[in-house]
Every structure is written in C-alpha cells, then in structure tokens.
C-alpha positions in Angstrom: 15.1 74.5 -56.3 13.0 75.6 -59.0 16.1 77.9 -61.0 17.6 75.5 -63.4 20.7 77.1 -63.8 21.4 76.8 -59.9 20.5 73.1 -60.3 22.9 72.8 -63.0 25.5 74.8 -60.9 24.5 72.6 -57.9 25.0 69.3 -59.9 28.1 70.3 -61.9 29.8 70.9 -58.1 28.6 68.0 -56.6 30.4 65.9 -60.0 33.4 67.9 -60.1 33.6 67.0 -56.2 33.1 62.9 -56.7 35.4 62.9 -59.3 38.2 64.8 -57.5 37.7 62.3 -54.5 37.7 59.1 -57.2 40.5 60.0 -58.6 42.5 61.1 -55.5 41.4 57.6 -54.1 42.9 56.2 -57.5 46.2 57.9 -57.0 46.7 57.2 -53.4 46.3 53.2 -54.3 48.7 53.2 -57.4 51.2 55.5 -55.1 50.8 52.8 -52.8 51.4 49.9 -54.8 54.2 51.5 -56.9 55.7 52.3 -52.8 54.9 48.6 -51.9 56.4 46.9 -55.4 59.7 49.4 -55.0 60.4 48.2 -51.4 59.9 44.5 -52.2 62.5 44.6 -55.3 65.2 46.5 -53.7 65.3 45.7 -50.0 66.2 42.5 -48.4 65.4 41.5 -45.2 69.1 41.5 -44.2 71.2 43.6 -41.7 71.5 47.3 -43.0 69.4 45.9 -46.3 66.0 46.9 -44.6 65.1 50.2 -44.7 65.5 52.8 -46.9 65.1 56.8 -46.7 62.1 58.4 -48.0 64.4 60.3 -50.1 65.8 57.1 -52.1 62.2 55.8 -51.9 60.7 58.9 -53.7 63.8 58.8 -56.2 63.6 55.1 -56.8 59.8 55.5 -57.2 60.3 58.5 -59.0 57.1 60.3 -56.9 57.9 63.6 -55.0 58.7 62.8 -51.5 55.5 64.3 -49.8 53.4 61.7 -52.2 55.9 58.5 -51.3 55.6 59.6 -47.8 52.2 59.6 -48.0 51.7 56.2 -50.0 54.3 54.5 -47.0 51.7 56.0 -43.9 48.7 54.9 -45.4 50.1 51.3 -46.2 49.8 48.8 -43.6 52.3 46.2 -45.5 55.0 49.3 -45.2 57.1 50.0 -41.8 58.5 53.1 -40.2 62.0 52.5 -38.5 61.9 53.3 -34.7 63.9 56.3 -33.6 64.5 57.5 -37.3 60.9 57.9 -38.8 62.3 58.3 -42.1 63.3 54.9 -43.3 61.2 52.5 -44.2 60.6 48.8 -45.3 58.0 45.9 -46.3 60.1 43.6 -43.9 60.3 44.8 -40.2 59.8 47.4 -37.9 63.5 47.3 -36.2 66.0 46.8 -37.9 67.8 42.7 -38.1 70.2 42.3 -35.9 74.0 41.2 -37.3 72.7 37.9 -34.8 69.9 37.3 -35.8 71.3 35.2 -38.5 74.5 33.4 -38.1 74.1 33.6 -34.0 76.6 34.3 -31.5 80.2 33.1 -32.3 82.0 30.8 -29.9 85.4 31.7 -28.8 
C-alpha cells in the first residue's frame, strides 16, 4: 500500500475496530459483576429465596433485560432454573427443597 490516505483509512478501521471489541469486552465484565454482586445481596439460598426473574434482575440492576440476560449466560457463578429458564441465582441450579432444611417431620 503505497496511498497514504488508504493507509490511514486502513489504520483508522482497524483502531475503531479494537476499540469497539475493548470496550464491549469492558461492559460485558462490569454487566457481569454488577449481575453477580445483585444476586448475592438480594437472594438467599432458602426455599422460594433463590431465584429471581430476569425482569426483577434487570430492574434491580437497573440494565435493560437483553444486557442482564446476557451478563447471567456468560457468568459461570450465575444459574438458570430448570424448566423456567428465566430465573436465576448465584446459589443453585434447582431450586431448595422446603426439606432440605428442617427434614421430614415425625408424626
């Protein structure tokens, strides 16, 4: 390439492309850690205190949903609910069973 304006052209694409990759890289680890931080402080790992819609996650989180739903796939600390893939949780795949914790009752 001896044209120095199609090197320049060529260069200033190649820049505008690293830096749209760097900072969607950024964004997807802050959405995940922002996901991740929300999940820890208002879930517990008790019955029906698990899981959480993507809907009250993206409110709560205050990221549109397609963003929190994003940050919760790509997040291996973060798990879908079985049979409804829309809730989700830092704490288990299924949900706790009422059991689980106080045991079976004696009659």
């Amino acid at each position: 390439m001896k044209d120095p304006v199609l090197t320049a052209v060529a260069s200033a694409a190649a820049v505008g492309l690293l830096l749209w990759w760097i900072v969607a890289r950024v964004r997807a680890t802050l959405d995940r850690r922002k996901v991740h931080k929300w999940l820890r402080a208002n879930t517990r790992d008790e019955p029906g205190e698990s899981h959480v819609t993507i809907e009250a996650l993206a409110k709560g989180t205050r990221l549109p949903e397609d963003r929190a739903r994003r940050a919760c796939m790509s997040d291996p600390r973060v798990h879908r609910l079985q049979g409804q893939p829309e809730r989700w949780s830092v704490w288990r795949t299924d949900p706790q069973s009422v059991y689980e914790k106080r045991g079976l009752l004696e009659l």
